[in-house]
N, C-alpha and C positions, 0 to 999 in steps of 0.2 A: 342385563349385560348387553341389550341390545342396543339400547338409548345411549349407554356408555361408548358404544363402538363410533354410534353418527355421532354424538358429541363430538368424539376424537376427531373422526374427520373431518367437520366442520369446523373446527379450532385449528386445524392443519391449512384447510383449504384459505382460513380467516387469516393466518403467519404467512400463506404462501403469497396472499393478496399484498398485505402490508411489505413484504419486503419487494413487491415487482414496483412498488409506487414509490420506491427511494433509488435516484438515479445511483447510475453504475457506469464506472468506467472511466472516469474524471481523475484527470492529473495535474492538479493546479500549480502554478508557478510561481513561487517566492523569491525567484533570482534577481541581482539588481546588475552584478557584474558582466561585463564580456564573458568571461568565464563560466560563471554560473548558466548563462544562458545558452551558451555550446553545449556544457553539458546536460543542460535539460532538453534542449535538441532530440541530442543524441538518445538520452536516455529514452525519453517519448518512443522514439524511430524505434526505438529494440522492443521496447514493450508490444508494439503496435504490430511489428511485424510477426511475434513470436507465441503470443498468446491473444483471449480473448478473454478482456479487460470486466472482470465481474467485482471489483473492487474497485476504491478511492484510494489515492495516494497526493502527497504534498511533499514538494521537492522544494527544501527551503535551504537558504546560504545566510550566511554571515561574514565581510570582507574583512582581515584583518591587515595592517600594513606590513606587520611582523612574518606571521605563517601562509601567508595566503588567502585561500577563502575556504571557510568550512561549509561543504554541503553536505544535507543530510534528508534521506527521505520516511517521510513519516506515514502509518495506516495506521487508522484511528486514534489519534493522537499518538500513538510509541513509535520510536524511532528505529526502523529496519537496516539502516544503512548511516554509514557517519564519516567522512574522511575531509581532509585536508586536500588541497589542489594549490600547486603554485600556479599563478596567472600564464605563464610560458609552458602551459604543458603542450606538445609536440604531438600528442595523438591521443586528443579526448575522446575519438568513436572506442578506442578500445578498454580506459578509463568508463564510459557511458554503460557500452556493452557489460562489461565487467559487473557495473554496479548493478540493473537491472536483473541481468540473471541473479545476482544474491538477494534479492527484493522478491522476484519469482520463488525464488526456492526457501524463502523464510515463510512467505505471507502460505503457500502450500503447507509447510512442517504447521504453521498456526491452524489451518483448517484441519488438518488430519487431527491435532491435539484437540481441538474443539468435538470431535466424536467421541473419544474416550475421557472428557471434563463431567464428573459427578456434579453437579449443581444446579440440581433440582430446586433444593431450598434456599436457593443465592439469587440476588439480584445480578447484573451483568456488572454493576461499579463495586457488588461487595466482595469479590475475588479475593 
């Protein structure tokens, strides 16, 4: 039982090593638009001010001539956040703001479900 215990914490300390050697806190930018890039601004600014950034995220757009431009931000490749913007919005800090706190408070609800996830005998892609 003993050797089982330093096992463990050596397989802990070995998980604790492997994930400090994967950057954190990166918010890459997929915008092409004026628009997009206001709002990625923005969004940046809220996160940054508000939290400290222990996660990757990718704020990517799509322009269309018809709807505007869809941004949508993504962690680890799923999509947190997804909206439509017309190019003439009037107050993208509060659109920006808006979206980051929903991006905070989703990727939080993901970590708190990741305690109570049974998948022991699961790889992380066979979910």
């Amino acid at each position: 039982m003993k050797r089982l215990a330093v096992l463990l914490a050596l397989l802990g300390a070995l998980a604790a090593r492997a994930e400090e050697a994967e950057l954190q806190g990166l918010i890459t930018n997929g915008t092409i638009t004026r628009t997009g890039q206001a709002f990625y601004v923005k969004f940046c600014e809220r996160l940054n001010d508000t939290s400290r950034l222990d996660f990757n995220l990718a704020v990517r757009e799509r322009p269309s001539a018809r709807w505007g431009v869809l941004i949508w931000v993504e962690h680890e490749n799923q999509p947190l956040y997804r909206r439509f913007l017309q190019p003439n919005v009037a107050d993208m800090q509060a659109t920006a703001y808006a979206a980051a706190d929903s991006v905070l408070e989703a990727i939080n609800r993901r970590k708190i479900e990741a305690l109570f996830d049974d998948n022991i005998d699961l790889a992380k892609d066979e979910l």
